[in-house]
Biopython code that builds the backbone (N, CA, C, O; Angstrom):
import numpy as np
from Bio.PDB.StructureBuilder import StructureBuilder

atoms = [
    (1, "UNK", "N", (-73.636, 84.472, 147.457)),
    (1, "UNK", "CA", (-73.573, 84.274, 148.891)),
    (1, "UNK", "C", (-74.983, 84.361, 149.464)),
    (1, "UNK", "O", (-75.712, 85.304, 149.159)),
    (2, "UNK", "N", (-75.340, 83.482, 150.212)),
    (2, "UNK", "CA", (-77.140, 83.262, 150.256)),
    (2, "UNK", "C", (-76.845, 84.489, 151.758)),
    (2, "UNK", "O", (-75.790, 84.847, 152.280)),
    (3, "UNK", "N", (-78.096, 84.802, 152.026)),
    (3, "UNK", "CA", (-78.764, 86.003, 152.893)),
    (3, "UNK", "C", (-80.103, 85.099, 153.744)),
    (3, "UNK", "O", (-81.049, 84.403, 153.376)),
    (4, "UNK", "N", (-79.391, 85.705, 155.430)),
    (4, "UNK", "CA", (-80.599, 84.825, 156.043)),
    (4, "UNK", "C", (-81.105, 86.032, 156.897)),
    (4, "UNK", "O", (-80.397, 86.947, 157.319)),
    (5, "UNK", "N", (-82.362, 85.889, 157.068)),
    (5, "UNK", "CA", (-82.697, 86.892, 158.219)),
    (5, "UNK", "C", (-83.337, 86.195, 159.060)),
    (5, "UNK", "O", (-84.170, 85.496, 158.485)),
    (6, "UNK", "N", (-83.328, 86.075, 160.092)),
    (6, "UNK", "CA", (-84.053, 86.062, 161.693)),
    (6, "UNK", "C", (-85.212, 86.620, 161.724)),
    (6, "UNK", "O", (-85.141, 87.585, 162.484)),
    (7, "UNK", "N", (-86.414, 86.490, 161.215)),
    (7, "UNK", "CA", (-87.627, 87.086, 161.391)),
    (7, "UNK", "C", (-88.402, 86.956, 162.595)),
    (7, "UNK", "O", (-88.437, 85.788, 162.982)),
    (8, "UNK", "N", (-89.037, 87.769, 163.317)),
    (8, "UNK", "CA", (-90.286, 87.809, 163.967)),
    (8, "UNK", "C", (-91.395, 88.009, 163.057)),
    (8, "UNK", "O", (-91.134, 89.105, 162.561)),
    (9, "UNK", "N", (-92.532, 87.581, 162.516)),
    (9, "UNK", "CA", (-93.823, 88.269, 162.119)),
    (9, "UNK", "C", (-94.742, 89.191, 162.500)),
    (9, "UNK", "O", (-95.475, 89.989, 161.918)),
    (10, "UNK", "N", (-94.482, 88.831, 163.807)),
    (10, "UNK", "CA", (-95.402, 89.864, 164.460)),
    (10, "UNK", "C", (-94.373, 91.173, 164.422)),
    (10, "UNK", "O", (-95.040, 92.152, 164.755)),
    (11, "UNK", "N", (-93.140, 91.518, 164.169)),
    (11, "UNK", "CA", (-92.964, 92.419, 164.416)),
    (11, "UNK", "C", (-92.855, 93.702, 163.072)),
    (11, "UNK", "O", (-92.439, 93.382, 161.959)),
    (12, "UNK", "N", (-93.274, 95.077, 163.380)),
    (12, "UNK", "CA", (-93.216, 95.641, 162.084)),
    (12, "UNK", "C", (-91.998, 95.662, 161.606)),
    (12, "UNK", "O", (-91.840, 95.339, 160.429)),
    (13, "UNK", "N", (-90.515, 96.166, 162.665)),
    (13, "UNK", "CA", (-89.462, 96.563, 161.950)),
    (13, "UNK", "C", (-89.227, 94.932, 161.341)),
    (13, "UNK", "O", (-89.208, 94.880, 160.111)),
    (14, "UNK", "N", (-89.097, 93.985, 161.860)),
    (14, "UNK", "CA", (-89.159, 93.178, 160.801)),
    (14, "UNK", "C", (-89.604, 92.383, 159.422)),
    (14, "UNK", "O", (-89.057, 91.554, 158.695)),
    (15, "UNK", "N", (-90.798, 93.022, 159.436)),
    (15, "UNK", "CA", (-91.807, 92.565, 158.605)),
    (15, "UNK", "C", (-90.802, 93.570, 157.472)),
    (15, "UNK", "O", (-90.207, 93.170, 156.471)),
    (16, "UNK", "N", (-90.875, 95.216, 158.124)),
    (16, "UNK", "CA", (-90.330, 96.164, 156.975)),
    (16, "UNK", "C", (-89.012, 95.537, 156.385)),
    (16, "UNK", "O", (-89.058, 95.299, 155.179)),
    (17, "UNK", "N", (-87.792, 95.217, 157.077)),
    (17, "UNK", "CA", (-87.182, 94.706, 156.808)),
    (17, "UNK", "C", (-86.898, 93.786, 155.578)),
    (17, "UNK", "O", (-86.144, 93.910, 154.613)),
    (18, "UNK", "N", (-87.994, 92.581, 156.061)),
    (18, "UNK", "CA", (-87.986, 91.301, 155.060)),
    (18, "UNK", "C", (-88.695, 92.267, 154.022)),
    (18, "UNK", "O", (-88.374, 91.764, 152.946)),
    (19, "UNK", "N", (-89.492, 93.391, 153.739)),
    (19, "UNK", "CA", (-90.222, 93.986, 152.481)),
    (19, "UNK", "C", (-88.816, 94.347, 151.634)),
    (19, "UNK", "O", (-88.595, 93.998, 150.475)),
    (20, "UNK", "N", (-87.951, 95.101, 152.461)),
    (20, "UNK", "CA", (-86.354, 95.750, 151.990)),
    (20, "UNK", "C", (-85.962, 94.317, 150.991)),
    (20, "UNK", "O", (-85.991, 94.422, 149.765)),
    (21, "UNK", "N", (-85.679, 93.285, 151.519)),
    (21, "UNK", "CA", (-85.273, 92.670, 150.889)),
    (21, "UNK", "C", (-85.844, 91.685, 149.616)),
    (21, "UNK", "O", (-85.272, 91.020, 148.753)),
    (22, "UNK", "N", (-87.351, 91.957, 149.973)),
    (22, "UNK", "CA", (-87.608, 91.424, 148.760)),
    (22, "UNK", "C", (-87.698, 92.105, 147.678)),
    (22, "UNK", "O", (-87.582, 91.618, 146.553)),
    (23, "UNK", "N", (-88.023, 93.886, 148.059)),
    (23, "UNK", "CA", (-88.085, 94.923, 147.004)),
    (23, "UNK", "C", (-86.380, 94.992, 145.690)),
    (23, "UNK", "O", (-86.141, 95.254, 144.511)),
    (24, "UNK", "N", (-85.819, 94.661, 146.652)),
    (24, "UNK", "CA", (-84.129, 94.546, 146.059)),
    (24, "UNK", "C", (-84.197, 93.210, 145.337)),
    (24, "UNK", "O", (-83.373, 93.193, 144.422)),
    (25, "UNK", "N", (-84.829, 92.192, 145.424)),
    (25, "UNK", "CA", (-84.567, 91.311, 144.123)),
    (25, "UNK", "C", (-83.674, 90.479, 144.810)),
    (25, "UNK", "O", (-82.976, 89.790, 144.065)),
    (26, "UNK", "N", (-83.375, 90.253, 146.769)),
    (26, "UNK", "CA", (-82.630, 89.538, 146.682)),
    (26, "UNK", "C", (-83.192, 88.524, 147.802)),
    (26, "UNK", "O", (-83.922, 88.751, 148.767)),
    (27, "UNK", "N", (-82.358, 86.829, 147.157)),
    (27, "UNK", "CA", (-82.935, 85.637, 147.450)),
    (27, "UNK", "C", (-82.143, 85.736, 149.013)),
    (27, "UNK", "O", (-81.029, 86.188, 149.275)),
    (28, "UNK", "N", (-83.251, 85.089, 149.981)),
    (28, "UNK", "CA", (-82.816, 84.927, 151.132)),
    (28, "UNK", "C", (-83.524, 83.445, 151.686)),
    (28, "UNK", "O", (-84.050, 82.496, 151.104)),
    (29, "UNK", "N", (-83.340, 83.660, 152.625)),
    (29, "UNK", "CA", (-83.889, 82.632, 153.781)),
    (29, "UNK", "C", (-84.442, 83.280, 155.074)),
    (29, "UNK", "O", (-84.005, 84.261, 155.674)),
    (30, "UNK", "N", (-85.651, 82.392, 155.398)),
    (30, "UNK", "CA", (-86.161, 82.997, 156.697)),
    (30, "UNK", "C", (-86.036, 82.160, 157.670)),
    (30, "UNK", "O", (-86.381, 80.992, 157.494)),
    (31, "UNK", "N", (-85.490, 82.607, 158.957)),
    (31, "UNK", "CA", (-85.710, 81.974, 160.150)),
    (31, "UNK", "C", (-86.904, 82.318, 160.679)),
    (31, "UNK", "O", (-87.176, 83.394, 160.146)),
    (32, "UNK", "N", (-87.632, 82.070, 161.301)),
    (32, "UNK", "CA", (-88.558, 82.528, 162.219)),
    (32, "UNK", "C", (-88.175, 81.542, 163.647)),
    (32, "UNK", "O", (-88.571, 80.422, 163.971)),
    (33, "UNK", "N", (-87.056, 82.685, 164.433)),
    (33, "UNK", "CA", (-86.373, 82.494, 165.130)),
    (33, "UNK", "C", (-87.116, 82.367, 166.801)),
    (33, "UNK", "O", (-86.855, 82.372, 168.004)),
    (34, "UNK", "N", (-87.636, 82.314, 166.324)),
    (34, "UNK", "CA", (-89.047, 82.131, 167.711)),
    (34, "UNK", "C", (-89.221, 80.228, 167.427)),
    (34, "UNK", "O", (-88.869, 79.304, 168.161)),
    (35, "UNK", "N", (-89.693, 80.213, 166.483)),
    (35, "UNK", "CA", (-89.777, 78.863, 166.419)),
    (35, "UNK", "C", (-88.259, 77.824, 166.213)),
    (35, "UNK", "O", (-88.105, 76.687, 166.658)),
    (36, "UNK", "N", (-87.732, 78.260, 165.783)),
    (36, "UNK", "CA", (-86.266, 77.525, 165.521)),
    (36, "UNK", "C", (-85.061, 78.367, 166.132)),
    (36, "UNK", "O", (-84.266, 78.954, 165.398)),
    (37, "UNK", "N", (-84.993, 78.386, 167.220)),
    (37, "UNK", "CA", (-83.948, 79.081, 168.331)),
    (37, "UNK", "C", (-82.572, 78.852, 167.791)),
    (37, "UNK", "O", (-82.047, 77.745, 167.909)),
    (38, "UNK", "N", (-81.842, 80.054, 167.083)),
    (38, "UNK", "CA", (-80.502, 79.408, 166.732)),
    (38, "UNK", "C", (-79.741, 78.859, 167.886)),
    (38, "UNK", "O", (-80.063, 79.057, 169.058)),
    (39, "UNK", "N", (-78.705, 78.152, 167.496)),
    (39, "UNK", "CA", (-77.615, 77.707, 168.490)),
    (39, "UNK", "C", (-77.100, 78.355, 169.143)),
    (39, "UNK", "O", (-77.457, 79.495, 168.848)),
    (40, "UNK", "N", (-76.199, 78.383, 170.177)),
    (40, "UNK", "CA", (-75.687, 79.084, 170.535)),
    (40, "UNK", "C", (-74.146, 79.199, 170.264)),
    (40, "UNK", "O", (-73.518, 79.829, 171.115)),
    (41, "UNK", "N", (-73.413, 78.660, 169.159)),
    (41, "UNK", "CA", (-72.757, 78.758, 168.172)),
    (41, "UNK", "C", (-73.150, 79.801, 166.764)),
    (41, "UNK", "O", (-72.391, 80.595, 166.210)),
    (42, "UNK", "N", (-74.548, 79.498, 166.435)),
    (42, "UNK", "CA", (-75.014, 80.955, 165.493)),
    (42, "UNK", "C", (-75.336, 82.220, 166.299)),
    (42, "UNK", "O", (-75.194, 83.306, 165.736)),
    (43, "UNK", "N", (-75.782, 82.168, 167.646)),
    (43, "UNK", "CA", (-75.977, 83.578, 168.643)),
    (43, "UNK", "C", (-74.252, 84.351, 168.703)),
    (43, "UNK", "O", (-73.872, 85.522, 168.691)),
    (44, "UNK", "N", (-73.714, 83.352, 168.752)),
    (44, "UNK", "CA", (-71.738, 83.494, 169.150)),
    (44, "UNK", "C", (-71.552, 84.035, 168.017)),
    (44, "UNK", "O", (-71.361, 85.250, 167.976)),
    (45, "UNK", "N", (-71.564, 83.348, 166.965)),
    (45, "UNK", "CA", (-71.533, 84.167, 165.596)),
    (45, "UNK", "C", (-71.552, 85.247, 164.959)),
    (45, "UNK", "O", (-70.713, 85.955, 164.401)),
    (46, "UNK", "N", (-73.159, 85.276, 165.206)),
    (46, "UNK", "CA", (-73.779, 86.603, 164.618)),
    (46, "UNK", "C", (-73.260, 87.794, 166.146)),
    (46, "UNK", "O", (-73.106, 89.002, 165.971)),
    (47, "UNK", "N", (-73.140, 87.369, 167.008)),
    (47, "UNK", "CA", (-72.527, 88.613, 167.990)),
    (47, "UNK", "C", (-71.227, 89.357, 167.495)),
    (47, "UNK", "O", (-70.906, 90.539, 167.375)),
    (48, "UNK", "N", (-70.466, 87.822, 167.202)),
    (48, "UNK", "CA", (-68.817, 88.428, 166.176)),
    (48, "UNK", "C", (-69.276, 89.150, 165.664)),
    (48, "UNK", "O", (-69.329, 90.356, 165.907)),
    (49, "UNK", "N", (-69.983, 88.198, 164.322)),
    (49, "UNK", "CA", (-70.091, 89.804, 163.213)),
    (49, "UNK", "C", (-70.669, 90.690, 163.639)),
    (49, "UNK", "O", (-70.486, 91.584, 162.814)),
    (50, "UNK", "N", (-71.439, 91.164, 164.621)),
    (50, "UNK", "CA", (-72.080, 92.335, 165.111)),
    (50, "UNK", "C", (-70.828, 93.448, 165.875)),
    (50, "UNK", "O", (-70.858, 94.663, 166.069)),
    (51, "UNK", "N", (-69.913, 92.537, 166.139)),
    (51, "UNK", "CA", (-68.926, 93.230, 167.290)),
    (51, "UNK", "C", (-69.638, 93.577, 168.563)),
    (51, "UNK", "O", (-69.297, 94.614, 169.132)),
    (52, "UNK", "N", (-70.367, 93.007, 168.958)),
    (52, "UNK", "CA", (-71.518, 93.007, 170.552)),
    (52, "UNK", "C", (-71.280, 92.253, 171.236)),
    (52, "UNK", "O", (-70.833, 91.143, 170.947)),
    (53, "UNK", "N", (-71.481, 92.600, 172.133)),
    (53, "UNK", "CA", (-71.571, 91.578, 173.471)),
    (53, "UNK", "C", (-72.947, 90.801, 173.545)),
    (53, "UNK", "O", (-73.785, 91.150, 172.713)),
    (54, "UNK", "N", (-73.295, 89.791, 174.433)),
    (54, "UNK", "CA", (-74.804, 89.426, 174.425)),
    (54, "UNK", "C", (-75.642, 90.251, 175.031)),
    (54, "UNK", "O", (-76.837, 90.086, 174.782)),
    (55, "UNK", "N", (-75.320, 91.137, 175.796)),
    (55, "UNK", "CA", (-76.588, 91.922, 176.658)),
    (55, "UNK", "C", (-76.868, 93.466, 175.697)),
    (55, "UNK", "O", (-77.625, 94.386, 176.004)),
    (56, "UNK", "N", (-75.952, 93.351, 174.437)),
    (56, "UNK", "CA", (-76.346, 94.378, 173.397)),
    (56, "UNK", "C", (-76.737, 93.948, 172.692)),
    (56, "UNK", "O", (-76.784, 94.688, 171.709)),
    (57, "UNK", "N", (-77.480, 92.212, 172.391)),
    (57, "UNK", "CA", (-78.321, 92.041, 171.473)),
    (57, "UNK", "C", (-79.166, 91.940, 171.861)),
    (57, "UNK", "O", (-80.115, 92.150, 171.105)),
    (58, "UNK", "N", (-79.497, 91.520, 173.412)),
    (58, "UNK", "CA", (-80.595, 91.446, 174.314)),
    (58, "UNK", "C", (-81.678, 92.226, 173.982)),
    (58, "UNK", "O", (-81.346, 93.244, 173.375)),
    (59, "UNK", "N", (-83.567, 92.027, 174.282)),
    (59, "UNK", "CA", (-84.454, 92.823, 174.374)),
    (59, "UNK", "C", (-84.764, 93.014, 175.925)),
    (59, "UNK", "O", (-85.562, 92.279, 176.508)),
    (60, "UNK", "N", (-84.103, 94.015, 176.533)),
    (60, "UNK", "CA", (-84.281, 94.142, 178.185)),
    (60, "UNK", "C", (-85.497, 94.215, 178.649)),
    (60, "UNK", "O", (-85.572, 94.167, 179.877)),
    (61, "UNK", "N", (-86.822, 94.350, 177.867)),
    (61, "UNK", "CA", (-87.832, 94.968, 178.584)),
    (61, "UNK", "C", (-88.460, 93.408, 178.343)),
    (61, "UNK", "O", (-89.676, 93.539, 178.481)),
    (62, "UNK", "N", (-88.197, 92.207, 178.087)),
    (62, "UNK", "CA", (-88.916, 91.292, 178.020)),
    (62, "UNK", "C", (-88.743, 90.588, 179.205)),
    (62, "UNK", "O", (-87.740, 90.707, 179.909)),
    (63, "UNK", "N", (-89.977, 89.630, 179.532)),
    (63, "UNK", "CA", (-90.301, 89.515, 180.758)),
    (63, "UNK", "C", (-89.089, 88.059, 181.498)),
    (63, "UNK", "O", (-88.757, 87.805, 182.656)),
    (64, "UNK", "N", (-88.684, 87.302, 179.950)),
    (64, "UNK", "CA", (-87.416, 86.269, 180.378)),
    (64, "UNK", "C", (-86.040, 87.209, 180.997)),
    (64, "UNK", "O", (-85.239, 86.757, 181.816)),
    (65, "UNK", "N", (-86.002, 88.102, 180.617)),
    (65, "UNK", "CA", (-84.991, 88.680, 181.363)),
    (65, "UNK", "C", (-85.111, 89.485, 182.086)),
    (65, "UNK", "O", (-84.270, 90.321, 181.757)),
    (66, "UNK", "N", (-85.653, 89.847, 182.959)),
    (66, "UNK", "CA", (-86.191, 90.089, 184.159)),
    (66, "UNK", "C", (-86.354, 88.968, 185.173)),
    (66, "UNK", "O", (-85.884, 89.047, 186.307)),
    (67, "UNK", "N", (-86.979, 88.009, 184.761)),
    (67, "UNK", "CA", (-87.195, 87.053, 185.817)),
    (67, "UNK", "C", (-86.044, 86.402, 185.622)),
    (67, "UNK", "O", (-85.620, 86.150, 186.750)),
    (68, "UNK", "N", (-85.099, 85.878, 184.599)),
    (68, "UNK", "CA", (-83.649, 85.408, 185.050)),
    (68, "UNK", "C", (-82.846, 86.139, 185.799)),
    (68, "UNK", "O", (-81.746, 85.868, 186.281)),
    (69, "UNK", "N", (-83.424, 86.985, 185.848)),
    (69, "UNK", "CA", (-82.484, 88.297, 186.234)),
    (69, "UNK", "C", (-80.720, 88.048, 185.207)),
    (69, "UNK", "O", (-79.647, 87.525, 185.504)),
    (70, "UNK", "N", (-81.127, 88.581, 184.263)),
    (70, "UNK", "CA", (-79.862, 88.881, 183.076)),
    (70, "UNK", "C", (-79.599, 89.857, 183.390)),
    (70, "UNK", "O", (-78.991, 90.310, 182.420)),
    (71, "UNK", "N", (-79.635, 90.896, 184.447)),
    (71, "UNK", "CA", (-78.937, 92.259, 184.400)),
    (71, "UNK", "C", (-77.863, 91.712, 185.582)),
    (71, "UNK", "O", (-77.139, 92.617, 185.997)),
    (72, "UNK", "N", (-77.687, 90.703, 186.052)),
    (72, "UNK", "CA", (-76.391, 90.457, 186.920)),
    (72, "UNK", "C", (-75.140, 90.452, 186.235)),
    (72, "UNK", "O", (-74.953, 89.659, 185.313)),
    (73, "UNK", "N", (-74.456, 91.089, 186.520)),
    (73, "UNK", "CA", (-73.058, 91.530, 185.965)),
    (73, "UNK", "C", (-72.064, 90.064, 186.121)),
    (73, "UNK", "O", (-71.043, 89.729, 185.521)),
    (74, "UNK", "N", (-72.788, 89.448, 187.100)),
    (74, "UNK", "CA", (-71.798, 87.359, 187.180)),
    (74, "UNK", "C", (-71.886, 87.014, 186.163)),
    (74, "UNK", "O", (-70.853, 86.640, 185.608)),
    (75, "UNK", "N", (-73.055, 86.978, 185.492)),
    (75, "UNK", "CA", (-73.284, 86.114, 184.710)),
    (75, "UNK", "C", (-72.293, 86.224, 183.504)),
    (75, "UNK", "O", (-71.711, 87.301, 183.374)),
    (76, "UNK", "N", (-72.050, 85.257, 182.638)),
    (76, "UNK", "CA", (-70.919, 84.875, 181.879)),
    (76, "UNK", "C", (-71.338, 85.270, 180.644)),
    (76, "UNK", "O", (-72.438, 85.823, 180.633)),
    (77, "UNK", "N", (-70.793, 85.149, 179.629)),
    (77, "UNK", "CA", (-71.270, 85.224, 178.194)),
    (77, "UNK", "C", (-71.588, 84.006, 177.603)),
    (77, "UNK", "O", (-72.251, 84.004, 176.566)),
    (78, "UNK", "N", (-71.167, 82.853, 178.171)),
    (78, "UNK", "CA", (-71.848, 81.641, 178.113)),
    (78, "UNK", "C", (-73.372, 81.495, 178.616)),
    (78, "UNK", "O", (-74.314, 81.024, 177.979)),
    (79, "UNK", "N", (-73.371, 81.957, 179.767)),
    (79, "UNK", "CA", (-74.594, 81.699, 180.447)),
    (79, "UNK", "C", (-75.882, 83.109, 179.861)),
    (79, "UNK", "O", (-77.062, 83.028, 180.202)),
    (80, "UNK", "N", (-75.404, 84.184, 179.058)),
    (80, "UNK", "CA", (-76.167, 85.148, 178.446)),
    (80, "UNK", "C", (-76.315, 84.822, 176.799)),
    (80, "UNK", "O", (-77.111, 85.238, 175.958)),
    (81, "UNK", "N", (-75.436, 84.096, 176.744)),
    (81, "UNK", "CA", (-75.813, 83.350, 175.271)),
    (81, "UNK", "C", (-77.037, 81.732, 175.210)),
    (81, "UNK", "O", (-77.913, 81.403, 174.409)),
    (82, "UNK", "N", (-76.726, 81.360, 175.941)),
    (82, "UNK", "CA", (-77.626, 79.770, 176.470)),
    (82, "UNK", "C", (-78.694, 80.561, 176.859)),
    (82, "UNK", "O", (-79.697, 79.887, 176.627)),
    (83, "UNK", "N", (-79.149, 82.066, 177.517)),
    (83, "UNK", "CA", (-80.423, 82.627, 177.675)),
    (83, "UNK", "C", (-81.280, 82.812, 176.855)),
    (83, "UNK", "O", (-82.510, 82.785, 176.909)),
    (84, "UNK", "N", (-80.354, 83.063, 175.845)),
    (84, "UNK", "CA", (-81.080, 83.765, 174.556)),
    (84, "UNK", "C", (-81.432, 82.568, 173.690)),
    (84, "UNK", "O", (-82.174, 82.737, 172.722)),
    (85, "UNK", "N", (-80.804, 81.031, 174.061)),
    (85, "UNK", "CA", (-81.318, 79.951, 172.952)),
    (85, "UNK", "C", (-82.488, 79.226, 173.734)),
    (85, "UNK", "O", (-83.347, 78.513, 173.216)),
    (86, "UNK", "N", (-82.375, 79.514, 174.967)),
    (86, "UNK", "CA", (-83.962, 78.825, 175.890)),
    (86, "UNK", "C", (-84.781, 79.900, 175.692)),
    (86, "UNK", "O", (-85.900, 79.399, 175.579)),
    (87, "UNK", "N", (-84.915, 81.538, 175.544)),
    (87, "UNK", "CA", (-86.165, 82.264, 175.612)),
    (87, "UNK", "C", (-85.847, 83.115, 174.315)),
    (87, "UNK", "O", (-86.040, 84.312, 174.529)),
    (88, "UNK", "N", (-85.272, 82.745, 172.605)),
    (88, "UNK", "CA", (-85.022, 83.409, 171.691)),
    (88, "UNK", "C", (-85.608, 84.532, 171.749)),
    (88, "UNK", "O", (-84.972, 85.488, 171.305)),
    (89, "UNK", "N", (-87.181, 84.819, 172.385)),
    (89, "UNK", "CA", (-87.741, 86.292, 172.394)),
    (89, "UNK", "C", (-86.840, 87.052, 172.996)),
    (89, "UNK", "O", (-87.273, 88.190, 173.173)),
    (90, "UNK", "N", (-85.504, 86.845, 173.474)),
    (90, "UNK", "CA", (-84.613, 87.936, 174.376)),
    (90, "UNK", "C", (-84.001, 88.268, 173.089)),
    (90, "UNK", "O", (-83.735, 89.470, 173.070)),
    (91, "UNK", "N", (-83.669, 87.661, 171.985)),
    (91, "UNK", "CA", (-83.068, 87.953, 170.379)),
    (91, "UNK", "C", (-83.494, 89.387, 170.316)),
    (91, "UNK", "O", (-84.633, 89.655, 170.699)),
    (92, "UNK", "N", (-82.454, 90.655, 169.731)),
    (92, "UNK", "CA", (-82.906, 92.137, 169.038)),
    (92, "UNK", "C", (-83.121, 91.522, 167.709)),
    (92, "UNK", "O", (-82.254, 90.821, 167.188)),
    (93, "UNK", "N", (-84.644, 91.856, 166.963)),
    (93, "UNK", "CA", (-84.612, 91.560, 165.589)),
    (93, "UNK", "C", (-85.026, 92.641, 164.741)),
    (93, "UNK", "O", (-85.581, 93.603, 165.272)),
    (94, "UNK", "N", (-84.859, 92.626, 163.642)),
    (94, "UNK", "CA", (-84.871, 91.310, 163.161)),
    (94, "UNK", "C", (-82.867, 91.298, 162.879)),
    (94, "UNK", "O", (-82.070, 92.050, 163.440)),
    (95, "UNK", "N", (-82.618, 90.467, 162.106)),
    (95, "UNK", "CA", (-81.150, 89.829, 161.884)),
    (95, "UNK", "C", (-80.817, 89.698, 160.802)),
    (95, "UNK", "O", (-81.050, 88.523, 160.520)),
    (96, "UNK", "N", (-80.202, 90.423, 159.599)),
    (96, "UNK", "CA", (-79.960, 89.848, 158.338)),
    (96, "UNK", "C", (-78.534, 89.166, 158.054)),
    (96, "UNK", "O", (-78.041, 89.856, 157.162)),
    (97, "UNK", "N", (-77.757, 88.278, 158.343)),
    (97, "UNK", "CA", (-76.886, 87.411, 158.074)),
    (97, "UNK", "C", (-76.642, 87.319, 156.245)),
    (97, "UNK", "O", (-77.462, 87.144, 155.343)),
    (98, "UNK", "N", (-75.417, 87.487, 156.223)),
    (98, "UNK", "CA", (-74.851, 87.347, 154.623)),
    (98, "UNK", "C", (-73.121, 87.242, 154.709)),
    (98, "UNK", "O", (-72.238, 88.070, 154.483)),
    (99, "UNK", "N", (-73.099, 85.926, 155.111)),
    (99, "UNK", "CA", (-71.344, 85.481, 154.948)),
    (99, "UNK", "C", (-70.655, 85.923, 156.481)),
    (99, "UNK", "O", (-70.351, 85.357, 157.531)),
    (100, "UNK", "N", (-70.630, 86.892, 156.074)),
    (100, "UNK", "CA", (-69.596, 87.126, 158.113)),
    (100, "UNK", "C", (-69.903, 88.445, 157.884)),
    (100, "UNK", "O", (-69.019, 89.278, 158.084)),
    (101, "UNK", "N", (-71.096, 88.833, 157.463)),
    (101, "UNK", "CA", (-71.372, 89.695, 157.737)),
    (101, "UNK", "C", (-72.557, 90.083, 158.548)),
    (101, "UNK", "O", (-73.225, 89.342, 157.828)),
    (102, "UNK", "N", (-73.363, 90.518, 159.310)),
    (102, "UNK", "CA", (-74.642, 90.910, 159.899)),
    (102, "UNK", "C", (-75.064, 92.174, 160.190)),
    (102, "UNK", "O", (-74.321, 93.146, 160.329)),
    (103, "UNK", "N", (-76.695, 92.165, 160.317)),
    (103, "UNK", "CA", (-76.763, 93.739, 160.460)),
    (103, "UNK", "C", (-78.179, 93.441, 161.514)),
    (103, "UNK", "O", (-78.938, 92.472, 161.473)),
    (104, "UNK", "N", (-78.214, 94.469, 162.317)),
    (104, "UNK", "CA", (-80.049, 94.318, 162.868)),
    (104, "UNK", "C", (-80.604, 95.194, 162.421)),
    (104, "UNK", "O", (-80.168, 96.330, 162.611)),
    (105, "UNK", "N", (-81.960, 94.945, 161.542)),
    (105, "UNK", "CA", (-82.335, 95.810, 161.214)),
    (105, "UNK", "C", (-83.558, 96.545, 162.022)),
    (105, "UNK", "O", (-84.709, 96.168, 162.244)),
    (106, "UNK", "N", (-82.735, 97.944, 162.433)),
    (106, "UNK", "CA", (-82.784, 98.902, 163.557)),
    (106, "UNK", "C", (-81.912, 99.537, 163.444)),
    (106, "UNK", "O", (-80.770, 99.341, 163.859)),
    (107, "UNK", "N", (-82.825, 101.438, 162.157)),
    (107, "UNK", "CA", (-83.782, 100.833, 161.591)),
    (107, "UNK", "C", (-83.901, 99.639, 160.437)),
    (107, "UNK", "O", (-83.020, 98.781, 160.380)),
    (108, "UNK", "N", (-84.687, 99.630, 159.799)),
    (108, "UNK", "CA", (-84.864, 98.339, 158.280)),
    (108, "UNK", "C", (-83.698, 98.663, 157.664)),
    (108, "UNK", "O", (-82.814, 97.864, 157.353)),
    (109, "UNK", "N", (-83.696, 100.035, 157.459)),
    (109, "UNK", "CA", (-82.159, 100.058, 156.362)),
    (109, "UNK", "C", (-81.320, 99.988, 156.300)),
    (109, "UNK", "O", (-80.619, 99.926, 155.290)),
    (110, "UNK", "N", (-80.951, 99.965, 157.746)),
    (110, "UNK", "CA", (-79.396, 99.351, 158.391)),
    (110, "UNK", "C", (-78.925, 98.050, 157.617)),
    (110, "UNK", "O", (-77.772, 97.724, 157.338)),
    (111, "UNK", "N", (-80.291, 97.292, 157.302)),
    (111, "UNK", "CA", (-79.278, 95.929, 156.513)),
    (111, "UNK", "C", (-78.571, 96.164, 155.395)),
    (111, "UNK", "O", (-77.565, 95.471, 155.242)),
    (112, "UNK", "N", (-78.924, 97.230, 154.298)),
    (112, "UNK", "CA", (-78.785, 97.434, 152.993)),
    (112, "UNK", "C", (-77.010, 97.804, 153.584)),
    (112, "UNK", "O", (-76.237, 98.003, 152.646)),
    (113, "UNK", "N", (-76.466, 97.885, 154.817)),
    (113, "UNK", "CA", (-74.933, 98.262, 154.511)),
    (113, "UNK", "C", (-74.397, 96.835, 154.076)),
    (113, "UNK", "O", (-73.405, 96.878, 153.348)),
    (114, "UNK", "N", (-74.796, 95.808, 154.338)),
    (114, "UNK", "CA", (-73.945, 94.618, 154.192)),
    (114, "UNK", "C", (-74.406, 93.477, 153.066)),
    (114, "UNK", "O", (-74.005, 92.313, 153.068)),
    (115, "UNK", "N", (-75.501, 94.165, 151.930)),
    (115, "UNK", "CA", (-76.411, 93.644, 151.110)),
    (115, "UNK", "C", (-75.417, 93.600, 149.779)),
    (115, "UNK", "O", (-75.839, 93.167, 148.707)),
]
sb = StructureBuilder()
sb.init_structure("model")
sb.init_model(0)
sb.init_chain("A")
sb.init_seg("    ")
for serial, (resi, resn, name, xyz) in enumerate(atoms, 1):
    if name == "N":
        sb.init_residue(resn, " ", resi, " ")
    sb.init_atom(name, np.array(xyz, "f"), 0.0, 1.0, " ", f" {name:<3s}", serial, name[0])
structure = sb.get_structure()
């Protein structure tokens, strides 16, 4: 069953992360989800397997959600999912995806439950 993670580079817990998984010997795939914004069919997704809502995968202190103002309680889960595929930096990462399963790793070792 192939293993994808959602990377940032710049970020450490992700960087540590992707180290977790290469130290384990296991083959994955990288998004670098900054540049290739999943769908908002894979955001819908990976929320299932998370059991979250979108404003619990959200990064609140970033400056796209603030100026959309995403803390309005109107807004839909449609319209907080389509946020996150126009400004992906609102994405919590990093993301390790493996079948219907997901984990954020936060911290790194949180992924190893679904590895």
């Amino acid at each position: 069953m192939s293993v994808t993670i959602w990377h940032n580079p710049r970020c450490s817990k992700s960087r540590a992360t992707l180290a977790i998984l290469e130290d384990k010997g296991i083959n994955f795939n990288v998004i670098n989800y900054l540049e290739t914004s999943p769908s908002a069919a894979e955001i819908d997704k990976v929320l299932a397997s998370l059991n979250l809502e979108p404003r619990d995968l959200m990064r609140k202190g970033e400056g796209p959600y603030k100026e959309n103002r995403l803390d309005n309680l109107d807004l839909s889960r449609n319209q907080l999912i389509e946020a996150m595929v126009k400004d992906p930096i609102l994405i919590e990462r990093p993301i390790v995806i493996k079948g219907e399963k997901a984990a954020i790793g936060r911290p790194p070792e949180s992924v190893l439950e679904i590895l």
